[in-house]
N, C-alpha and C positions, 0 to 999 in steps of 0.2 A: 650601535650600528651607524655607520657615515651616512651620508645624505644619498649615493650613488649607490649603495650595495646590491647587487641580484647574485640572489642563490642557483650557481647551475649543476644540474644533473644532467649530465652528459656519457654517453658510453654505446657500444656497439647494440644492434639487434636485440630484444631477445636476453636486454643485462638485468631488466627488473626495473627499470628509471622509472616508467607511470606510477607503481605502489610505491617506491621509495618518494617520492616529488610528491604525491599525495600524503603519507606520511609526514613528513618534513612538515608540507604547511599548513597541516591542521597541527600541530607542534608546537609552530614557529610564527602563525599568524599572518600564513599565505595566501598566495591565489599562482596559479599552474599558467606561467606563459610558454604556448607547444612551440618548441622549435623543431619541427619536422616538416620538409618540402612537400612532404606527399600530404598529412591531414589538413593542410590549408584545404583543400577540395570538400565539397559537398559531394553526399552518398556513396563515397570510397571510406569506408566505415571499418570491414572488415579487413580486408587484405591491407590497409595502413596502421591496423594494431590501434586504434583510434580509443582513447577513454571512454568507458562504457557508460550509457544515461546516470547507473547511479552512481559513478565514479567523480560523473560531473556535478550530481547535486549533492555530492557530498563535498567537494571543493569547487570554487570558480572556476573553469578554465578557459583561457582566452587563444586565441589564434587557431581556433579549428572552426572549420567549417565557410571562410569567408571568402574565398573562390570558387565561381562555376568551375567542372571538370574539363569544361571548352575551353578555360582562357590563359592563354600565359600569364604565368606567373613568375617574377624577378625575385632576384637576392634584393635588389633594392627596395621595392616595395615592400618585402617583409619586415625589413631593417625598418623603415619608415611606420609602418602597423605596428611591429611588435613596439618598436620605442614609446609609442602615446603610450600603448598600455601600458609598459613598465614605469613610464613619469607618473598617468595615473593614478597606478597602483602608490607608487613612492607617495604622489603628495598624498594619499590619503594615510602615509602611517601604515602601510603595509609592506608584506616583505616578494617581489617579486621573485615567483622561481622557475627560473627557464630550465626546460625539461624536453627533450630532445637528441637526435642524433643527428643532423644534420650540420655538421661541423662547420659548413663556410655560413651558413644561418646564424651558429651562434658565433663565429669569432667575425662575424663583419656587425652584427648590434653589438658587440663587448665595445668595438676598437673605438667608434665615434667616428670609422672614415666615410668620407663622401663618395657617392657616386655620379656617373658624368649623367650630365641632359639627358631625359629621355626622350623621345615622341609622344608623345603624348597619343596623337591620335592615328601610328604606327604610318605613315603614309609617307617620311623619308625612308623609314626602313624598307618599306616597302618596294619602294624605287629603287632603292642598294640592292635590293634580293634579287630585282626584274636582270637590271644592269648586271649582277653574278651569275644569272644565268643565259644571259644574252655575251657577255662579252669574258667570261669568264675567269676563273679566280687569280690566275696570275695579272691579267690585267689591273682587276682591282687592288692588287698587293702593290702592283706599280704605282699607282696612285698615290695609297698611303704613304709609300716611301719616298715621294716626294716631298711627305709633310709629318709623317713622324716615323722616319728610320730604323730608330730604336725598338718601337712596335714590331714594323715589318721584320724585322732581324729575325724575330723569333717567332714569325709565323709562316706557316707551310698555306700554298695557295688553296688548298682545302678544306682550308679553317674558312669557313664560310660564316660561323656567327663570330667570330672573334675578329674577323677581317669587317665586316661590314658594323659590327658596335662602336672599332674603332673611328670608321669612317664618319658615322652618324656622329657622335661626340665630338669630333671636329667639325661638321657641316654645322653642328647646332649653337655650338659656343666658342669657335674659333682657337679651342684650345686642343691640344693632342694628347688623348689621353694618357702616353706618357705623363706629361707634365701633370696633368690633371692628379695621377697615382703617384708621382713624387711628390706632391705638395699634400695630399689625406695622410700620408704616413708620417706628417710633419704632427698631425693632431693630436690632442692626448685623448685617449680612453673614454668611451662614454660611460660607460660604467665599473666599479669595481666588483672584480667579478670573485667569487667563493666559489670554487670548483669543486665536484663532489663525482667519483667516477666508479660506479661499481660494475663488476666483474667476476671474471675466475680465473684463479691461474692454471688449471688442468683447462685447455679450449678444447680439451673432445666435451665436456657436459656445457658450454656454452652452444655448440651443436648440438646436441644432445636437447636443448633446450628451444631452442631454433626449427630443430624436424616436427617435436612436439607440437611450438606453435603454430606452424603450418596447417599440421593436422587437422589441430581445433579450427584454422581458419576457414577447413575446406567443411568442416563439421558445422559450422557455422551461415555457411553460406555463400561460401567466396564465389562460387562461379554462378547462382543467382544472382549474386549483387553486380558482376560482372556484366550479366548478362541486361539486368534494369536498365545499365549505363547507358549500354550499346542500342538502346532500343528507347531511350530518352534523345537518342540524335548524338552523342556525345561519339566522337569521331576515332576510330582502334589506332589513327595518328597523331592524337591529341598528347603533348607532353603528360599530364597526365597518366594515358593510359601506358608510355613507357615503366610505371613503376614497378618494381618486383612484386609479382603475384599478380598483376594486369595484364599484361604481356602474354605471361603464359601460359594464361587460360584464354587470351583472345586467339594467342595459335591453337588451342586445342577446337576452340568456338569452330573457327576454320576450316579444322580437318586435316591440320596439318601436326598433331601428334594426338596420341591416346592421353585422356583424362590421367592415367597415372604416370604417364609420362611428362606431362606439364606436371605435376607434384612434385617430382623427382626432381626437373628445372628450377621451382622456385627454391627447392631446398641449397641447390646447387648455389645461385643466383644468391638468395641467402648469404649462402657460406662464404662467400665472395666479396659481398657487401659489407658485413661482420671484420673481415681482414682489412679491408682497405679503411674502414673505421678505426680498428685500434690501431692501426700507423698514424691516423690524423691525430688523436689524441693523446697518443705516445709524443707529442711534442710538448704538454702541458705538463711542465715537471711542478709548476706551486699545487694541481689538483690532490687532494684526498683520493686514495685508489683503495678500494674497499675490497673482499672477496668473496663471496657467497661461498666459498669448498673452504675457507679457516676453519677455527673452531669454533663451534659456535652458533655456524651455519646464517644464514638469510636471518634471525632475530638479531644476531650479535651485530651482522652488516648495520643495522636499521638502528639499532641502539648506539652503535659507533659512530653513523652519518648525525645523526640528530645531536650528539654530544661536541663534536665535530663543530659543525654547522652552527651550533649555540653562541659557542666562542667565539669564532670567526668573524660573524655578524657584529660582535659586539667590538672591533677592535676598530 
């Protein structure tokens, strides 16, 4: 194994990643880095499919649980989290396995690129947002476009976070985030990555698979846990609670559909999420692509990643 290597399990909803990444690194002498936007959150447990208590003491897992429900949370900040752990894990001689569906999660910790300044104590942003709604978004488009063009070009005045991140990145480091993104893509790789994608080729039983989990979630407790949130002060406008399966039991909470009819939405919502994922990862042609409906079934998938994975590691 090189000095850089992370095992990723990556793949759509509902593909089997948490027992395959579990698998793997009791194998292979792992430990579970989540890359999912949603389990970063504390007490969003069930509706983000989150590794069960004995799932976690049976392997390490790291990146879950380490944001309130209240706070925003960046691609950059994860990138910065997940990396300690992954060098951690590295210098101790172990093998980090990123396991997750959140594609810009894992391909911004893979590449090594940099992200612009942030605020730290939100308080330029701040004043960009007041100014966005005081003098509004074309105005501020104007702006930028007197100082990075290239940006503006290809923002519509309603990009309200993409107009104002740009702004802040310039106000805070005199550079424009163009340049800023020309020069990260100059970088090499932070780490080398083994890509491991399981699936199916029939996608009605990845549905199929997907209604099921639902079910259990709501079997489980999804609209109790939902309901804790809301009643911990945790706000139904919280980035956060945009996630699938939050949402649409806070409209149900509402009154503004029947309990089965938010079931029916997150299935939907789901199915939706699922598709726009295998497009992200349909661009990773070195991944291994596994299939639970071969011959063989989910043993064979698990027998084939781990043999897979053995070699790859070692090159």
């Amino acid at each position: 194994m090189t000095d850089r290597t992370v095992l990723v399990v990556e793949g759509p909803t509902a593909s089997g990643k948490t027992s395959l990444g579990i698998c793997l690194a009791g194998a292979l002498g792992g430990e579970i880095v989540s890359a999912d936007s949603m389990q970063i959150y504390r007490g969003m447990d069930i509706g983000t499919a989150k590794a069960t208590a004995q799932e976690r003491a049976q392997i390490p897992h790291h990146m879950l649980d380490v944001a309130d429900p209240s706070e925003e949370y960046s691609v950059a900040r994860y990138v910065e989290e997940a990396a300690r752990c992954c060098d951690s894990l590295l210098a101790a001689g172990k093998l980090p396995i990123l396991v997750g569906g959140t594609g810009l999660y894992i391909d911004s910790l893979l590449s090594g690129r940099e992200f612009g300044a942030v605020d730290t104590d939100g308080s330029l942003r701040d004043e960009l947002n007041r100014q966005y709604d005081r003098l509004g978004g074309e105005a501020l488009l104007s702006e930028l476009r007197c100082v990075d063009p290239d940006r503006a070009a290809l923002l519509h005045p309603s990009d309200r976070k993409r107009i104002v991140r740009a702004l802040e990145v310039y106000r805070l480091t005199g550079e424009t985030i163009t340049e800023h993104d020309r020069r990260s893509r100059t970088i090499p790789p932070r780490y080398r990555a083994v890509r491991i994608i399981p699936g199916f080729h029939d996608r009605s039983l990845l549905y199929q698979r997907i209604d099921e989990r639902v079910q259990e979630m709501v079997a489980l407790g999804l609209f109790s846990e939902v309901r804790t949130l809301l009643a911990s002060g945790v706000s139904p406008k919280a980035t956060s609670m945009q996630a699938i399966g939050y949402k649409e039991v806070i409209s149900c909470l509402q009154g503004n559909c029947t309990e089965a009819e938010a079931i029916a939405q997150i299935r939907q919502a789901s199915r939706r999420y699922a598709k726009r994922q295998l497009t992200w990862f349909a661009r990773h042609e070195d991944a291994c692509r596994l299939y639970h409906d071969d011959p063989g079934g989910t043993p064979a998938l698990l027998e084939n990643a781990l043999r897979f994975a053995a070699a790859a590691i070692k090159k």
